[in-house]
Backbone bond lengths (Angstrom), bond angles and torsions (degrees), N, CA, C in turn:
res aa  C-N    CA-C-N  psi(-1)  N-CA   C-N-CA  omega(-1)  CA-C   N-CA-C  phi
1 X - - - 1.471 - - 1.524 108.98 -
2 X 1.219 119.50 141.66 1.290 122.67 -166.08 1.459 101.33 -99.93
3 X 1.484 113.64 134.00 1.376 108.82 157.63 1.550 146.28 -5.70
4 X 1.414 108.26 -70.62 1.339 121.63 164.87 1.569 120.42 -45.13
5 X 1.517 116.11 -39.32 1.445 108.70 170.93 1.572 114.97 -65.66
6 X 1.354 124.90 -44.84 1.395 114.93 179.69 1.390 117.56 -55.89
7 X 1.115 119.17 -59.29 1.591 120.05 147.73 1.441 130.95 -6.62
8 X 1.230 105.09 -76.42 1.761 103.72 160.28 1.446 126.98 -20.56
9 X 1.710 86.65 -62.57 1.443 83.07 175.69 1.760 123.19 -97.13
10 X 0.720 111.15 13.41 1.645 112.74 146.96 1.413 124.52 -50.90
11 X 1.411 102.64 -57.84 1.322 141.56 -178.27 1.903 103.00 -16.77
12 X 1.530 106.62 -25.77 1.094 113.69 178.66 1.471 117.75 -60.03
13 X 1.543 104.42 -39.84 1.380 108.69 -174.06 1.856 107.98 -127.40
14 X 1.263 106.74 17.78 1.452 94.47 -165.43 1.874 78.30 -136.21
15 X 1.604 109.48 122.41 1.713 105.14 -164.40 1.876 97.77 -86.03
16 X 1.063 117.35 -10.52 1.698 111.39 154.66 1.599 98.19 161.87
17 X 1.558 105.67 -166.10 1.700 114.69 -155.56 1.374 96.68 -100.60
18 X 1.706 132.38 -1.11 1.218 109.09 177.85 1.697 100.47 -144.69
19 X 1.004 102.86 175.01 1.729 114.69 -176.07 1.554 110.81 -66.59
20 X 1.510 129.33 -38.96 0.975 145.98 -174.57 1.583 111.34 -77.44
21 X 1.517 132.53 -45.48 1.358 144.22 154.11 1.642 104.48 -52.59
22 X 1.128 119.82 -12.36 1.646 109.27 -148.51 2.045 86.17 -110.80
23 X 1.425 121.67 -41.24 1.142 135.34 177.13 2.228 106.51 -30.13
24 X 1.543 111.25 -68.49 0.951 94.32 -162.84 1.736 117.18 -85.18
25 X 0.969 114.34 31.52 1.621 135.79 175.88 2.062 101.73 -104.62
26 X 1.491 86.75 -38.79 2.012 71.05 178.94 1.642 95.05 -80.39
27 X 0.989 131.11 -34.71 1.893 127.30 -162.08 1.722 83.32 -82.46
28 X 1.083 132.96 -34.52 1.594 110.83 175.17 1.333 117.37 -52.21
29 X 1.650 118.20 -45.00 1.354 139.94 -145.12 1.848 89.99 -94.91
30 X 1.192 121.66 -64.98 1.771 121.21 165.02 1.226 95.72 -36.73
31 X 1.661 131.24 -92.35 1.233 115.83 -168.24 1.840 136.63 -15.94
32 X 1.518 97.47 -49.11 1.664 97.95 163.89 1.550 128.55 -62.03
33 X 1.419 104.94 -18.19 1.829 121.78 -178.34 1.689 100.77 106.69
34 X 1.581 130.08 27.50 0.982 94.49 168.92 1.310 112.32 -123.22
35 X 1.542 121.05 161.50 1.699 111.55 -177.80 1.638 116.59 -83.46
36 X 1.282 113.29 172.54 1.384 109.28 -173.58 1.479 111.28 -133.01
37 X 1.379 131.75 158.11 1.211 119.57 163.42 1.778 99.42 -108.73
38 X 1.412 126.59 142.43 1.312 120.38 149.02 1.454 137.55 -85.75
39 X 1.183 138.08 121.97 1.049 159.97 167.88 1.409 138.12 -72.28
40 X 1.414 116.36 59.10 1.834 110.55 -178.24 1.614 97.25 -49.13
41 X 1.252 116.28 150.32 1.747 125.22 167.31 1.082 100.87 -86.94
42 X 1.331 127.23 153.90 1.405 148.11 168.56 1.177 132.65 129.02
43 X 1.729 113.02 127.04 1.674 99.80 -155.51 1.620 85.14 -150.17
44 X 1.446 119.91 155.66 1.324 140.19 172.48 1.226 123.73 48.59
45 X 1.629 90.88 51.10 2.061 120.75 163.67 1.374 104.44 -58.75
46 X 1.719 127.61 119.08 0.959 146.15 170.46 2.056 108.32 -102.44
47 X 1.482 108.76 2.87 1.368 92.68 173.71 1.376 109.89 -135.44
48 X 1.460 126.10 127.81 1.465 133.27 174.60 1.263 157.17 -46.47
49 X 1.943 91.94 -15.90 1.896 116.03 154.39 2.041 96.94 -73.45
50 X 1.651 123.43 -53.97 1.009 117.03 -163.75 1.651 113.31 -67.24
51 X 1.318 112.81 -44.04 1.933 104.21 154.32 1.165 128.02 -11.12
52 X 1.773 95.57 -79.37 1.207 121.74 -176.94 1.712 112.85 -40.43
53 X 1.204 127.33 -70.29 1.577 166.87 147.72 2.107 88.19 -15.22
54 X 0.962 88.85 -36.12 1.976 90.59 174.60 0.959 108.84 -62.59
55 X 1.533 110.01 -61.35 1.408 143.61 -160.26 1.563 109.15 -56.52
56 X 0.968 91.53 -59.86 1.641 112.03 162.71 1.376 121.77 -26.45
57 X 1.289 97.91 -91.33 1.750 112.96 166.71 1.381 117.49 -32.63
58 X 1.527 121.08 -56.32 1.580 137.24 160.57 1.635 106.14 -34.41
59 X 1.023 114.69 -45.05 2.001 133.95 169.24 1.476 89.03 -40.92
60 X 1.519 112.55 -91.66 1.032 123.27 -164.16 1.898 120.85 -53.08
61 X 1.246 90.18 -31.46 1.679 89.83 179.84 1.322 120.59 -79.35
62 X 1.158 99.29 -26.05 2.025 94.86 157.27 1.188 113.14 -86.39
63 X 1.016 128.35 -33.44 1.485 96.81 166.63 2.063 136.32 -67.18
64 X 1.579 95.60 -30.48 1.545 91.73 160.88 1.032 127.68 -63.20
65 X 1.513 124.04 -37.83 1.441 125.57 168.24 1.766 128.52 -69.62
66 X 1.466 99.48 -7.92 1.258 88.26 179.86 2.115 105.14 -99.79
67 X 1.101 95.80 -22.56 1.681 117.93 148.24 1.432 119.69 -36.75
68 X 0.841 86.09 -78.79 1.835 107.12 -175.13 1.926 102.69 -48.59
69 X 1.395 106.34 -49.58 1.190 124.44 -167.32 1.701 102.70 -86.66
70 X 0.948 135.52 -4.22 1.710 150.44 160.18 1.359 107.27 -91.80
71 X 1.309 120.61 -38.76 1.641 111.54 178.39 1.089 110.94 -78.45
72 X 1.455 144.03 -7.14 1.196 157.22 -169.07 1.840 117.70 77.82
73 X 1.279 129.37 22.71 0.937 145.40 -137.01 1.927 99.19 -122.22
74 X 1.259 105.51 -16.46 1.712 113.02 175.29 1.669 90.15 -153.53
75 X 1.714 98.75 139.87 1.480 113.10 169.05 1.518 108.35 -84.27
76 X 1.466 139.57 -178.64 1.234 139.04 -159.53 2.042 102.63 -56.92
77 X 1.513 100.26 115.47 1.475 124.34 174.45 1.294 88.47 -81.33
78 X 1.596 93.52 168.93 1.953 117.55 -179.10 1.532 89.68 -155.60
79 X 1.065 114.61 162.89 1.440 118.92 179.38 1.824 85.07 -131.95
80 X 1.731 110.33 140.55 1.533 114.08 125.32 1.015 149.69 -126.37
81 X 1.211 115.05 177.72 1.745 113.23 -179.27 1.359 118.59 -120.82
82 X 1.084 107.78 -162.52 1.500 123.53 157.68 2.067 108.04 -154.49
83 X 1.247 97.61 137.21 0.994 81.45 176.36 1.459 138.68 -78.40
84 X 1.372 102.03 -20.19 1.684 115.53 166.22 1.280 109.92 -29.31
85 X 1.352 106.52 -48.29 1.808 101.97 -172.03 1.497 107.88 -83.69
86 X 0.974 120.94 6.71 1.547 112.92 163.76 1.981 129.04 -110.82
87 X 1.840 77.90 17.77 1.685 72.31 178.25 1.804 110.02 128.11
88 X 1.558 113.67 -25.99 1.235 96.64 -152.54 1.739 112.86 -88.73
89 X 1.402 111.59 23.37 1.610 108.98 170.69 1.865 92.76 -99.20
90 X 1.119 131.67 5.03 1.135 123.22 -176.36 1.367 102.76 -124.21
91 X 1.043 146.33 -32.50 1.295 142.59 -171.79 1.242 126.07 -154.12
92 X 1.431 143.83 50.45 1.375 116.31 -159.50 2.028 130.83 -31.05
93 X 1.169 85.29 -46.21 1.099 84.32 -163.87 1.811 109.44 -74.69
94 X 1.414 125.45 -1.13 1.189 126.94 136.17 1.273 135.38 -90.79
95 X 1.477 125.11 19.92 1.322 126.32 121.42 1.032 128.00 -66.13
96 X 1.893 125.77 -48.89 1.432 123.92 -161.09 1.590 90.54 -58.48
97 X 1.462 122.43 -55.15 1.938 108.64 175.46 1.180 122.04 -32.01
98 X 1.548 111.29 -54.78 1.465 110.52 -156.66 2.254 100.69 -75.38
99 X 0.983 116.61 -20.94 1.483 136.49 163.75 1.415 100.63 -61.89
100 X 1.129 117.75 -97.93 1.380 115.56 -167.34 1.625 117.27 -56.14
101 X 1.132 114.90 4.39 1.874 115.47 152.89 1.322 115.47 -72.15
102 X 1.723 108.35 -35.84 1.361 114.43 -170.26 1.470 122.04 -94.31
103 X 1.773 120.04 13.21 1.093 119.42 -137.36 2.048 67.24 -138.49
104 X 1.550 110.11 -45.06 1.766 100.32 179.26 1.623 95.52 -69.84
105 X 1.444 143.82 -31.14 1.130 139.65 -155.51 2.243 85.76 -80.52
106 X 1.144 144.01 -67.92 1.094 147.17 122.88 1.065 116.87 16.66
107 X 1.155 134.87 -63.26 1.660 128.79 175.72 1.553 111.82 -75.11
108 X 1.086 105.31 -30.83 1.788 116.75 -172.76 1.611 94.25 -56.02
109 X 1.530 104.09 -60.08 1.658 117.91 -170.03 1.246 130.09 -84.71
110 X 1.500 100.03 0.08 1.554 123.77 -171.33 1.636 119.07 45.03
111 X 1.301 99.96 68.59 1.468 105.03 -159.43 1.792 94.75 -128.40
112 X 1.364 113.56 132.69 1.458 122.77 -154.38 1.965 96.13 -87.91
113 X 1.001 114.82 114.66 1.933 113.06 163.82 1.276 118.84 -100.57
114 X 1.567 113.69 89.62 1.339 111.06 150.12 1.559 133.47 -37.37
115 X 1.183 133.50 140.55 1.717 120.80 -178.34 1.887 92.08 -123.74
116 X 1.288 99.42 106.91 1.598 115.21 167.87 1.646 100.25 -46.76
117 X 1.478 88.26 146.92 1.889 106.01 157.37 1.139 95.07 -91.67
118 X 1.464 101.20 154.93 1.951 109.70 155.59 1.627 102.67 -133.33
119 X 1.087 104.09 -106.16 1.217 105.75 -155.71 1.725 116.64 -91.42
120 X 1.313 135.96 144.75 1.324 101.31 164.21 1.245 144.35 -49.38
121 X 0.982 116.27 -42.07 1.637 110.80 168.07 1.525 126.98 -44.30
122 X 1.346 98.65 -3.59 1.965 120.17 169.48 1.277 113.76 -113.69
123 X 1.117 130.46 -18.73 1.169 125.70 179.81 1.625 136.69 -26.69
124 X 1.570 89.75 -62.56 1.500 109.15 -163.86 1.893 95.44 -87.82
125 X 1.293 105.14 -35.97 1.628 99.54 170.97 1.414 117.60 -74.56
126 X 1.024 130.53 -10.75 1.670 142.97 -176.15 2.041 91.80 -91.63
127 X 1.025 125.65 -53.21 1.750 128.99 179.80 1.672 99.16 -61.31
128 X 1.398 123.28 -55.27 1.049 116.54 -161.12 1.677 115.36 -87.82
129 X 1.535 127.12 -5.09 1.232 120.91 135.85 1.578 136.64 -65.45
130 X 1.260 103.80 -19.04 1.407 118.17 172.65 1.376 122.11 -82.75
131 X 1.708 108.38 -29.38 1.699 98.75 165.42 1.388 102.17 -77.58
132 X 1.534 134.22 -24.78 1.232 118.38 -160.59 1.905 101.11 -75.68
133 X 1.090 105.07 -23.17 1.913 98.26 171.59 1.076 107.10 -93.48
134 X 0.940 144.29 -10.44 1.777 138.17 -155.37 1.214 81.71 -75.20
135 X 1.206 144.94 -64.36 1.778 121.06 -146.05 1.383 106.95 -71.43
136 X 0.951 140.48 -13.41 1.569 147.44 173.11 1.501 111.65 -116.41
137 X 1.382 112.87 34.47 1.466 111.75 160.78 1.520 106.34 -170.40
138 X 1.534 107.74 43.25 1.752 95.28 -161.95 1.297 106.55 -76.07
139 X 1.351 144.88 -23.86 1.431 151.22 152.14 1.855 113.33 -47.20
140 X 0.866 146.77 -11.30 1.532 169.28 -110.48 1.059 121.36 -142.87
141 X 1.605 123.41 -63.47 1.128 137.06 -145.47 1.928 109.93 -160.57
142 X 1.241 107.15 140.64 1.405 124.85 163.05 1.323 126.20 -141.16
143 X 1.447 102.01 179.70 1.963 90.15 -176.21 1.983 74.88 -130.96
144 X 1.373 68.93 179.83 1.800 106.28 -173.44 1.465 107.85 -114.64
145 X 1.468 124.38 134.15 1.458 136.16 -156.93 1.689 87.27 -120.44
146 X 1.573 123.62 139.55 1.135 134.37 155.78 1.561 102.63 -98.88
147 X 2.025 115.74 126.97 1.539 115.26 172.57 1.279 103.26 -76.23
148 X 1.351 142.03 2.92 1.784 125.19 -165.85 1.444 97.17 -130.38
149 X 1.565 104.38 12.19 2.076 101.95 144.43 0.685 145.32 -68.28
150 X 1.700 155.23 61.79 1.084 134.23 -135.12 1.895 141.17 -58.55
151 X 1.359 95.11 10.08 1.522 131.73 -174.41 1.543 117.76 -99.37
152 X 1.568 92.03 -28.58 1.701 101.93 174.58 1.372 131.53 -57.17
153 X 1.444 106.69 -16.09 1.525 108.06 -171.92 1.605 102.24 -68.65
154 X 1.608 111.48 -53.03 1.355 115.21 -179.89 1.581 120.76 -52.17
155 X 1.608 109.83 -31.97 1.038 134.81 169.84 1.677 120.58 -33.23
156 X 1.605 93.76 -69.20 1.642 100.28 177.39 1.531 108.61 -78.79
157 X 1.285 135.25 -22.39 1.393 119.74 160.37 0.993 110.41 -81.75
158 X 1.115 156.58 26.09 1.807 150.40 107.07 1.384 114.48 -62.32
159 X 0.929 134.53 -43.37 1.789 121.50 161.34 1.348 108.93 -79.07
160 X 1.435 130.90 -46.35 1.479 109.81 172.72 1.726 122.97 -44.43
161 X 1.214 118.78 -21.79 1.636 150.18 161.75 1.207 104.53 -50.58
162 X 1.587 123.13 -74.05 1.279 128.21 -158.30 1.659 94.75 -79.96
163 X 1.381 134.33 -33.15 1.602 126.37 -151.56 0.990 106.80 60.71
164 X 1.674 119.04 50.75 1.119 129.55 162.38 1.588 107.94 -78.65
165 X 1.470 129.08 156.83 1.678 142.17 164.66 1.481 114.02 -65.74
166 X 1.393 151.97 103.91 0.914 124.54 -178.80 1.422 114.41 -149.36
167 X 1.192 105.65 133.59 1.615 120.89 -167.22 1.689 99.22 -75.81
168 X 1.300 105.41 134.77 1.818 108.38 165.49 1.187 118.24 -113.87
169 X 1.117 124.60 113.75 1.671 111.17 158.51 1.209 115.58 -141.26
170 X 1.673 124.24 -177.16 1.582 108.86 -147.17 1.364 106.46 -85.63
171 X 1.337 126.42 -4.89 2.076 116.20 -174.50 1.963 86.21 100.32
172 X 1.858 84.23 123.53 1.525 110.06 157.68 1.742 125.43 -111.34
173 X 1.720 103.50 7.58 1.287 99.27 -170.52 1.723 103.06 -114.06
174 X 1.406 91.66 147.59 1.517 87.02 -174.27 2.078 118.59 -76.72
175 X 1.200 94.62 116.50 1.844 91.62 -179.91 1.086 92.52 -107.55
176 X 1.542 96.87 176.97 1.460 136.63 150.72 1.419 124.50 -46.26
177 X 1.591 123.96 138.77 1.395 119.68 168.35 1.287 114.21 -70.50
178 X 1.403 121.30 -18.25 1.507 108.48 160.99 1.509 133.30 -62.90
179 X 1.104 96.53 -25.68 1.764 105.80 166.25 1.092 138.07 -123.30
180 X 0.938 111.94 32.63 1.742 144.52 -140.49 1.609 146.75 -162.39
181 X 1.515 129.63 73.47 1.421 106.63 -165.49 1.541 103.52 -50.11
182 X 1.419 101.44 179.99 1.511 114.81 163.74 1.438 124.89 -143.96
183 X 1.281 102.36 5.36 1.727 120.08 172.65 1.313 101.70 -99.48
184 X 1.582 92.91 132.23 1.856 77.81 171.80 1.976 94.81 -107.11
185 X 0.959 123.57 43.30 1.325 93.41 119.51 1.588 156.38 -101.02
186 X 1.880 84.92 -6.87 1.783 108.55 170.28 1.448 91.58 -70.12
187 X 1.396 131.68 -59.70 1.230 135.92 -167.03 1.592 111.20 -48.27
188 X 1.331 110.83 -50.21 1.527 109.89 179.17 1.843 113.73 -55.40
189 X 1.428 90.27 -32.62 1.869 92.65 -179.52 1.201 137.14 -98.94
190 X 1.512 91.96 5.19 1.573 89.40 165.57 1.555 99.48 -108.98
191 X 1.461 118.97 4.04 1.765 123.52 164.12 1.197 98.54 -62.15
192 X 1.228 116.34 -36.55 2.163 115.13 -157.29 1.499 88.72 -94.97
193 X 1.147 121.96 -40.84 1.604 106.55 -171.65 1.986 108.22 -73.91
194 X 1.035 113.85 -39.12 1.585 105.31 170.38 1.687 122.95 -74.96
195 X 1.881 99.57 -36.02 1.738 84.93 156.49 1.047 122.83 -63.93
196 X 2.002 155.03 -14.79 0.751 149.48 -148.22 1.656 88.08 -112.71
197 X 0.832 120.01 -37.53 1.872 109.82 -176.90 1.567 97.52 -86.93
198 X 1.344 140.07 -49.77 1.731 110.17 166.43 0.658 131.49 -21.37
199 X 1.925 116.17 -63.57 1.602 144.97 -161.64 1.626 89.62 -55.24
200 X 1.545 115.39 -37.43 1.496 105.74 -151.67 1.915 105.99 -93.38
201 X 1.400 85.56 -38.45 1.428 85.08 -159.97 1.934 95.70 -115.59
202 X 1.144 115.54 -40.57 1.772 104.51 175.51 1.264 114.58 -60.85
203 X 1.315 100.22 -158.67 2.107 115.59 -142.44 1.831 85.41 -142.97
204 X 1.348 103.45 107.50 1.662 143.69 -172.97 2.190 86.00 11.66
205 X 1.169 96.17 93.38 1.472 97.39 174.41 1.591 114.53 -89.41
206 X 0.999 128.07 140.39 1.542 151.37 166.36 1.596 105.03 -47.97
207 X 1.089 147.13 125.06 1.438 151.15 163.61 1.704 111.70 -119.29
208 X 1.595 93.42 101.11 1.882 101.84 -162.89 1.280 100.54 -116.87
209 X 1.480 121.74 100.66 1.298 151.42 176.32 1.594 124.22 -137.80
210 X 1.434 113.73 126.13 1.080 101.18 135.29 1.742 146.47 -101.57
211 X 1.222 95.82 16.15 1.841 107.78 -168.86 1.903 92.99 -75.11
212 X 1.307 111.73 125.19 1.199 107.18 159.21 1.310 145.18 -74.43
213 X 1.172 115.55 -3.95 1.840 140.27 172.14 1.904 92.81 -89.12
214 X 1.248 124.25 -6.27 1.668 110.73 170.68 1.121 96.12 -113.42
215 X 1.252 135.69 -11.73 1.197 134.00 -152.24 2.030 89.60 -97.83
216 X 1.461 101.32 -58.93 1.387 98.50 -174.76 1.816 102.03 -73.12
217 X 0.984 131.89 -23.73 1.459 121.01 -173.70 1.635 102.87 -67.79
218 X 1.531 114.96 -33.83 1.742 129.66 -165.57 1.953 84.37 -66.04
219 X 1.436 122.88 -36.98 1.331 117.87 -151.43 1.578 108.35 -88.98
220 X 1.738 124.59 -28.62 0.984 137.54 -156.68 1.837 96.56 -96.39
221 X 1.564 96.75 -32.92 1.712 99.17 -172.91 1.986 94.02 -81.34
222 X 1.031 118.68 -13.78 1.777 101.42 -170.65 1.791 92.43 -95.86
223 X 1.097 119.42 -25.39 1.629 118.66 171.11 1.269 105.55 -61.64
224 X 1.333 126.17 -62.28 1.321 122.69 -166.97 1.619 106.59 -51.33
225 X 1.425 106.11 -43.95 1.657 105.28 -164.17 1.535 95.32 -92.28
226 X 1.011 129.99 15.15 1.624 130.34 178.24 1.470 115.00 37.54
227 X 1.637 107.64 59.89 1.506 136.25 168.97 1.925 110.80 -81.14
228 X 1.422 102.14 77.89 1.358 95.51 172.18 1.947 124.86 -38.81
229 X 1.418 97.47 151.53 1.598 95.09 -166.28 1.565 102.17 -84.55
230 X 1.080 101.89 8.88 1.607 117.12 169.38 1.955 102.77 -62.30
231 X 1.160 110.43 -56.01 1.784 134.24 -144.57 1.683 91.91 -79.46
232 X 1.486 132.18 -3.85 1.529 111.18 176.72 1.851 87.53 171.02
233 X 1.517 106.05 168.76 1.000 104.20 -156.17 2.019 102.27 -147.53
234 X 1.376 125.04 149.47 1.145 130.12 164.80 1.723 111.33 -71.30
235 X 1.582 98.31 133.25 1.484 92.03 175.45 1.293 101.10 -119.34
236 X 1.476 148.54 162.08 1.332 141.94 154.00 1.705 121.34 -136.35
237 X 1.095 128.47 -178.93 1.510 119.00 -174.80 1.505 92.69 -105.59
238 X 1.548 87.62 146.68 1.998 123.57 -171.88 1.843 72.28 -65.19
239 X 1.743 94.52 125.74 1.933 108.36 155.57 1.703 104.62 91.65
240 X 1.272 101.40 -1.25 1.620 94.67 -179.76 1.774 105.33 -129.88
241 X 1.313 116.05 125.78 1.419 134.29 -163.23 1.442 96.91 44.35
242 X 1.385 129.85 91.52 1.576 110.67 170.70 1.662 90.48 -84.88
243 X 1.209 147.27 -24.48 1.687 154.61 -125.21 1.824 75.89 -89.26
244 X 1.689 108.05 -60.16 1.110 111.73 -158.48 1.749 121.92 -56.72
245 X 1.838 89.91 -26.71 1.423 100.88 -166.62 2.068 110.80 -66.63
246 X 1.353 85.18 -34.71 1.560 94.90 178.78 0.933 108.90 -78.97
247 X 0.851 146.27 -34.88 1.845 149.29 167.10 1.549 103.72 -46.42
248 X 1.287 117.13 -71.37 1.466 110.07 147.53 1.328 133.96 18.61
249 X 1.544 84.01 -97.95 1.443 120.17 -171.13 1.445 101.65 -60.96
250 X 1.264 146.54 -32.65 1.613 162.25 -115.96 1.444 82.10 -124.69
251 X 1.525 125.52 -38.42 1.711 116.72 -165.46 1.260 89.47 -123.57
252 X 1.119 122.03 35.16 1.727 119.10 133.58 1.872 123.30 94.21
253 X 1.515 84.84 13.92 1.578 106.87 -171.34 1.116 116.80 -110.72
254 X 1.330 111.88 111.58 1.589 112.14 -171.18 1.591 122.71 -65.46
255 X 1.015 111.88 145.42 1.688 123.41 -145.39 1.379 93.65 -129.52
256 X 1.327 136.20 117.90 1.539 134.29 128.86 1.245 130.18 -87.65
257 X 1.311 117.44 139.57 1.592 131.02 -168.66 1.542 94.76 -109.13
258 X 1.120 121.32 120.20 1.612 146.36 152.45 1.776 123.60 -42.11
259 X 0.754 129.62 69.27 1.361 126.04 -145.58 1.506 103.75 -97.66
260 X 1.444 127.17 109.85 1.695 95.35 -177.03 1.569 92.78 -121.66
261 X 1.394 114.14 173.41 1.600 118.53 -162.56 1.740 90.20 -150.99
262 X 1.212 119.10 179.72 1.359 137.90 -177.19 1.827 129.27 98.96
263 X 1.065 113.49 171.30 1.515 112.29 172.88 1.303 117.83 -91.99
264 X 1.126 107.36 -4.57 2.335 112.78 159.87 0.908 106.77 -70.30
265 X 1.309 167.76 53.51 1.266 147.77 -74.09 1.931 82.52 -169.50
266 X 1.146 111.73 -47.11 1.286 102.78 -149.92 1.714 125.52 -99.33
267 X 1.526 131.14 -31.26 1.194 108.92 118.84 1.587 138.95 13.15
268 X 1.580 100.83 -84.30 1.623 114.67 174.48 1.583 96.81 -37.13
269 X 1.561 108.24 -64.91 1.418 122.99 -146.14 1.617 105.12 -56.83
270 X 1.504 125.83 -31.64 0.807 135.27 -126.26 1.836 94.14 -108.18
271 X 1.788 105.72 -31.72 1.239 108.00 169.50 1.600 120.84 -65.13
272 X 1.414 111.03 -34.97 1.456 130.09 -155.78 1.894 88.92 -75.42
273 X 1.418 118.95 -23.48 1.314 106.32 -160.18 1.612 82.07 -99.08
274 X 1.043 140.45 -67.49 1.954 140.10 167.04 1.873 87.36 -11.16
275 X 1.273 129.95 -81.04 0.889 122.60 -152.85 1.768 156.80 -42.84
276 X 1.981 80.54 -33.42 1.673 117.44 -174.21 1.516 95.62 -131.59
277 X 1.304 142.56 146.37 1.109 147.42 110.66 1.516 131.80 -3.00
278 X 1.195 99.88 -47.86 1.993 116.30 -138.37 1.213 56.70 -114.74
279 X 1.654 158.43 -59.11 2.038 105.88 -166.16 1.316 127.08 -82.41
280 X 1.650 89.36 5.91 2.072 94.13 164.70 1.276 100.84 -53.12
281 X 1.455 112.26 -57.34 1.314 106.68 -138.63 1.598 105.77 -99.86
282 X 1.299 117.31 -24.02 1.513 110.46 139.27 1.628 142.47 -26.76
283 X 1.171 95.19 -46.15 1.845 119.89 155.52 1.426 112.81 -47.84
284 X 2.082 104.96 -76.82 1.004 114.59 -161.39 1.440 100.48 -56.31
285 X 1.610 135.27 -44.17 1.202 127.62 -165.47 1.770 111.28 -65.57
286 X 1.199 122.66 -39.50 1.278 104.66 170.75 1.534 139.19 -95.94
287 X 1.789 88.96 20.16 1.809 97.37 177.29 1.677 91.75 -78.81
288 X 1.333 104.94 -39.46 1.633 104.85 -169.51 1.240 132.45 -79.44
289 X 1.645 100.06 -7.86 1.652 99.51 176.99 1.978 113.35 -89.05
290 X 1.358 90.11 157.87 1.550 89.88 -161.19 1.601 117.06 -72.80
């Protein structure tokens, strides 16, 4: 099977293989009113020209988006990352460089960098490069909280601390029960117990779900406490419930779409199908049609 066919069907969740293909999918998605984050693919670079060569691209991708988003052509962009691809299985401290190039390039353009979780074995080094910039980029940059860590609780009361930005959602990588629920109904409740201390006490936090029982519990708990939809926002992944996203958006709740693009493509792809059922078979249905 050739490359290009697996691709296709990615296509569901991956908006294409280059930055330039990937452009009129975010001005589609702004056009409706919703915001986006962009996403180059690529995670757990073990060589120091290909970092670099990340880094790069990351150059260039803030600057189109902050372009794009000056011509009036995209509503407020976010860029993410991961840090893997900038170095940090090889060096931290030649990531925190290759980061904090991209974080002054970012402040210049005022362009927001999310820093993806991945795996545990990154975890605690992915948090602890991020406090080391946060004080010189707290407008800039956030990290991303997994609820089925068992470390996370302390987690969000250390950014609820700092008024740090921080995206939650429940974990796509497979762990250990030692560090790890594996029920999602523990998983669902410690989602509601850390969205409920953001909402209350963090700095406009990200709520990245698609389960609709978190989705409506996130909506009923910010009414009760009269959390304008101003103060934090739903995020979801580009190709998964778009029906839901506009529905959303339609009752007045700001919505970001996850947008990721590149030829690393598969990884990503590979979580999104672990995750849901219905994009197995989304897959399976159009590997087989003629």
């Amino acid at each position: 099977m050739s490359v290009r066919l697996p691709f296709l069907l990615a296509r569901r969740f991956v908006a294409a293989e280059s930055l330039e293909a990937t452009l009129p999918v975010l001005r589609a998605l702004s056009a409706e009113g919703l915001y986006v984050t962009v996403d180059r693919l690529g995670e757990y670079v073990h060589n120091r020209h290909q970092a670099l060569h990340t880094q790069q691209a990351y150059q260039q991708l803030i600057e189109v988006v902050a372009d794009e988003r000056d011509a009036g052509r995209l509503r407020d962009a976010n860029i993410s990352l991961k840090l893997s691809a900038l170095g940090q299985k090889i060096d931290e401290a030649f990531c925190l460089d290759n980061l904090r190039q991209l974080l002054e390039a970012a402040r210049a353009r005022n362009v927001f960098i999310r820093l993806d979780m991945e795996g545990s074995d990154l975890t605690a080094s992915t948090l602890r490069i991020f406090e080391t910039v946060y004080p010189d980029y707290p407008d800039h940059v956030g990290p991303v909280l997994q609820a089925y860590l068992k470390r996370t609780r302390e987690d969000v009361a250390r950014m609820c601390a700092l008024k740090a930005r921080v995206r939650l959602c429940k974990g796509a990588y497979k762990e250990p029960p030692s560090i790890a629920y594996q029920d999602m109904p523990t998983i669902r409740a410690r989602f509601i117990e850390y969205m409920q201390r953001l909402l209350l006490e963090g700095r406009y936090p990200g709520i990245a779900t698609h389960d609709e029982y978190l989705i409506t519990t996130t909506k009923h708990f910010a009414a009760q406490h009269q959390i304008s939809h101003d103060r934090f926002e739903f995020q979801m992944l580009y190709g998964i419930r778009p029906k839901a996203q506009r529905q959303l958006l339609g009752e007045g709740y700001r919505v970001r779409v996850y947008v990721p693009y590149g030829t690393e493509w598969l990884p990503y792809f590979y979580r999104r199908l672990r995750e849901r059922k219905e994009n197995v078979w989304f897959v399976l249905k159009h590997l087989f049609r003629s």
